[in-house]
C-alpha positions as CSV (number, residue, x, y, z in Angstrom):
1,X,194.6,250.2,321.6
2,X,192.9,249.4,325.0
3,X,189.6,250.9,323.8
4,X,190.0,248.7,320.6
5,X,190.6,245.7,322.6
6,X,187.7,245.9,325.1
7,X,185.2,246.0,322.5
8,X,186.5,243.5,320.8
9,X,185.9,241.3,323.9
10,X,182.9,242.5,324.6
11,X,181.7,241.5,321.1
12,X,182.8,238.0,321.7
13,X,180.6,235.1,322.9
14,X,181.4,231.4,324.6
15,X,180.9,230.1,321.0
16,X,183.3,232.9,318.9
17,X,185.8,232.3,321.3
18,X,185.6,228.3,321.7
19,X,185.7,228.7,317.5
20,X,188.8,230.7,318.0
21,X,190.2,228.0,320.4
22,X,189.5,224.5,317.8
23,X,191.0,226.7,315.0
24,X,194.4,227.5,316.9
25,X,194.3,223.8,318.0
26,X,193.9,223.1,314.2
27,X,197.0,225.9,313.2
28,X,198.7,224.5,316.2
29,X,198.2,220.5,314.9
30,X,199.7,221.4,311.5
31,X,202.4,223.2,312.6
32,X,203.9,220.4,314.8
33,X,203.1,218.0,311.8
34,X,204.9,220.1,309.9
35,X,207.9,220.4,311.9
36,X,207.6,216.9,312.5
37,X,207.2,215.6,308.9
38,X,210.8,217.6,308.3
39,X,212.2,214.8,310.1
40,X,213.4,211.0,310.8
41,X,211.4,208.8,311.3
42,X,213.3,207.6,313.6
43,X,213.2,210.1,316.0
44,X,210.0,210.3,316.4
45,X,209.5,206.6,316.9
46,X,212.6,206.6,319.6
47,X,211.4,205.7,323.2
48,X,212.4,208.6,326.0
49,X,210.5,208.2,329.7
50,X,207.1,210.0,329.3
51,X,204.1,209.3,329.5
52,X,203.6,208.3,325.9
53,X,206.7,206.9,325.4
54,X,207.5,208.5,321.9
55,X,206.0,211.6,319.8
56,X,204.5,208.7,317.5
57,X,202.7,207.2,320.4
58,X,202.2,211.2,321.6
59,X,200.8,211.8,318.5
60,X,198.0,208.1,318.2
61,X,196.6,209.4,322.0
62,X,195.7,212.7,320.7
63,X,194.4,211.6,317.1
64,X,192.4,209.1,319.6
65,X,191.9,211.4,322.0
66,X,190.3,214.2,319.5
67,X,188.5,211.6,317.7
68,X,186.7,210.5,320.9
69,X,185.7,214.4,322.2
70,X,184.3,214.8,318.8
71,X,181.9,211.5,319.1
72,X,181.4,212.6,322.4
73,X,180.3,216.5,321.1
74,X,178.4,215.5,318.4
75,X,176.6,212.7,321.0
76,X,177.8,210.1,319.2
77,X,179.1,206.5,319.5
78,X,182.0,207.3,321.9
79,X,182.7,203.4,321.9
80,X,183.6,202.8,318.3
81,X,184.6,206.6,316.9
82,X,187.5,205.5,314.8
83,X,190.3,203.1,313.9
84,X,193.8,204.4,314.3
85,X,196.9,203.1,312.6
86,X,200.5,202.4,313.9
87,X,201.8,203.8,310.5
88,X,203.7,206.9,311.8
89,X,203.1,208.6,308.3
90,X,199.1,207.5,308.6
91,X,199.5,209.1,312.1
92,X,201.0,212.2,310.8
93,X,198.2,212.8,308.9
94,X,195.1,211.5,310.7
95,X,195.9,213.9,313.1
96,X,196.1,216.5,310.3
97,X,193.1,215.9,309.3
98,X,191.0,214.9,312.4
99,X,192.0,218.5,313.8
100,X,190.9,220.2,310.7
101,X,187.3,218.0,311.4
102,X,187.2,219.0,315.4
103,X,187.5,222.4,313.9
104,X,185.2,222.3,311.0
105,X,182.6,220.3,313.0
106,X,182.9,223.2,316.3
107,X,183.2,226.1,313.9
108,X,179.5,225.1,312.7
109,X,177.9,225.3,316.4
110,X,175.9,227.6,317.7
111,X,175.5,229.5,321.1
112,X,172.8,226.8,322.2
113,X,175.0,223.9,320.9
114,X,177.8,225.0,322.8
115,X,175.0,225.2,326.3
116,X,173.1,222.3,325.8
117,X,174.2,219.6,328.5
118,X,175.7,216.6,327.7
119,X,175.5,213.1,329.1
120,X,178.5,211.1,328.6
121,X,178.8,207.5,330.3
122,X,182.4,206.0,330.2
123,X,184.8,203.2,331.7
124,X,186.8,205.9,332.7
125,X,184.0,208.4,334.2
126,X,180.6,209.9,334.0
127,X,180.2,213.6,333.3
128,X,176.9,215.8,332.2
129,X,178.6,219.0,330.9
130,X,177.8,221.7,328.8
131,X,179.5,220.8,325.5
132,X,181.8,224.2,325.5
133,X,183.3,222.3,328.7
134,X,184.0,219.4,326.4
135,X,185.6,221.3,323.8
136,X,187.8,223.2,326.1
137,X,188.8,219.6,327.7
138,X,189.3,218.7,324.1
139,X,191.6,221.6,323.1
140,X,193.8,221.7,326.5
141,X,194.2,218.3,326.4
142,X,196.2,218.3,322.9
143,X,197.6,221.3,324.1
144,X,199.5,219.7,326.9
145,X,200.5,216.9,324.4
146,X,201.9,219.1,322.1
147,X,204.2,220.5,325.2
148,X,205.0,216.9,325.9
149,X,205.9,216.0,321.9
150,X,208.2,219.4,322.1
151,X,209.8,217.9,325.0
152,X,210.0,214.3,323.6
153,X,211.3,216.0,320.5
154,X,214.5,217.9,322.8
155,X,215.1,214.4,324.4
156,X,215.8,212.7,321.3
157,X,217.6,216.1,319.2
158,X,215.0,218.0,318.0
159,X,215.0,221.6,319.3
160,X,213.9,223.7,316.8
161,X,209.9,223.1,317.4
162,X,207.3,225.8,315.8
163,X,205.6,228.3,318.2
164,X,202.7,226.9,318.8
165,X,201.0,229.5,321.8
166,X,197.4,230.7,321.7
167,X,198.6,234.1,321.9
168,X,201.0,233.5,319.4
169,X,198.0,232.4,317.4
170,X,195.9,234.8,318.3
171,X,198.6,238.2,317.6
172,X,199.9,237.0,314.5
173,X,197.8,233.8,313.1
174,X,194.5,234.6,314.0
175,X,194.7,238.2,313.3
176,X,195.6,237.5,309.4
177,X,193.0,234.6,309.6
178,X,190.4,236.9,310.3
179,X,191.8,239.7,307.8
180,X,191.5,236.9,304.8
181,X,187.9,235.7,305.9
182,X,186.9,239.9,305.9
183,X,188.5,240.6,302.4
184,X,187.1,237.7,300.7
């Protein structure tokens, strides 16, 4: 098992790996959306102390959020990269589907994509990254808003949430992901 995994690793590149990463974020998205989905309204429209103060408003940031890493990766306008509704159903599946183009759009990279730097000029800040340092930002940063919308969720009832852990992903999902793709 050892020997299996070390070459495995050693196979992998910045890009494979980054790949891996916006696909689990992509599994991850859908599987809170639909856990969520399975439930009232509501709930996830009820205001708890948190830094988004519902998973509805959880939920806009990252669409939002997502929406602007992927201007921002494909050096685009980082300004005016989308318009977001209030519509907690639209929300549901904007973020659906914006995760599923993060992960489409990083899963057609390459190595030299992935290490060419990247200017970005903001209100907020002023970075010149490689892009694989924009995508991880991208990824982690849903990541923690996932934990926050499980924690939302337990603060208004919910507490039956999906696993949603990379290595969860990357045991079980991943691993019959990859066995699909190879028997096709």
């Amino acid at each position: 098992m050892e020997t299996q995994l070390n070459n495995t690793l050693t196979n992998r590149t910045i890009g494979s790996l980054l790949k891996n990463y916006a696909s689990y974020n992509q599994w991850a998205t859908e599987s809170i959306v639909t856990w969520l989905q399975s439930k009232p309204v509501e709930l996830l429209e009820q205001e708890v102390a948190s830094s988004f103060s519902s998973i509805k408003k959880t939920l806009r940031h990252i669409w939002e959020s997502q929406a602007y890493w992927l201007a921002a990766i494909k050096r685009g306008d980082t300004e005016n990269f989308g318009t977001f509704s209030d519509d907690t159903a639209i929300i549901l599946n904007g973020i659906m589907e914006q995760s599923a183009e993060l992960a489409e759009y990083i899963n057609g990279m390459d190595e030299q994509d992935f290490q060419q730097n990247n200017l970005l000029v903001s209100p907020w800040f002023q970075s010149d990254f490689e892009n694989f340092e924009y995508v991880l930002h991208c990824v982690n940063h849903s990541t923690y808003h996932r934990g926050q919308i499980v924690t939302i969720g337990r603060n208004v009832g919910l507490t039956d949430a999906p696993m949603t852990d990379y290595n969860f992903y990357n045991i079980y999902v991943g691993k019959i992901v990859q066995q699909l793709a190879f028997a096709g």
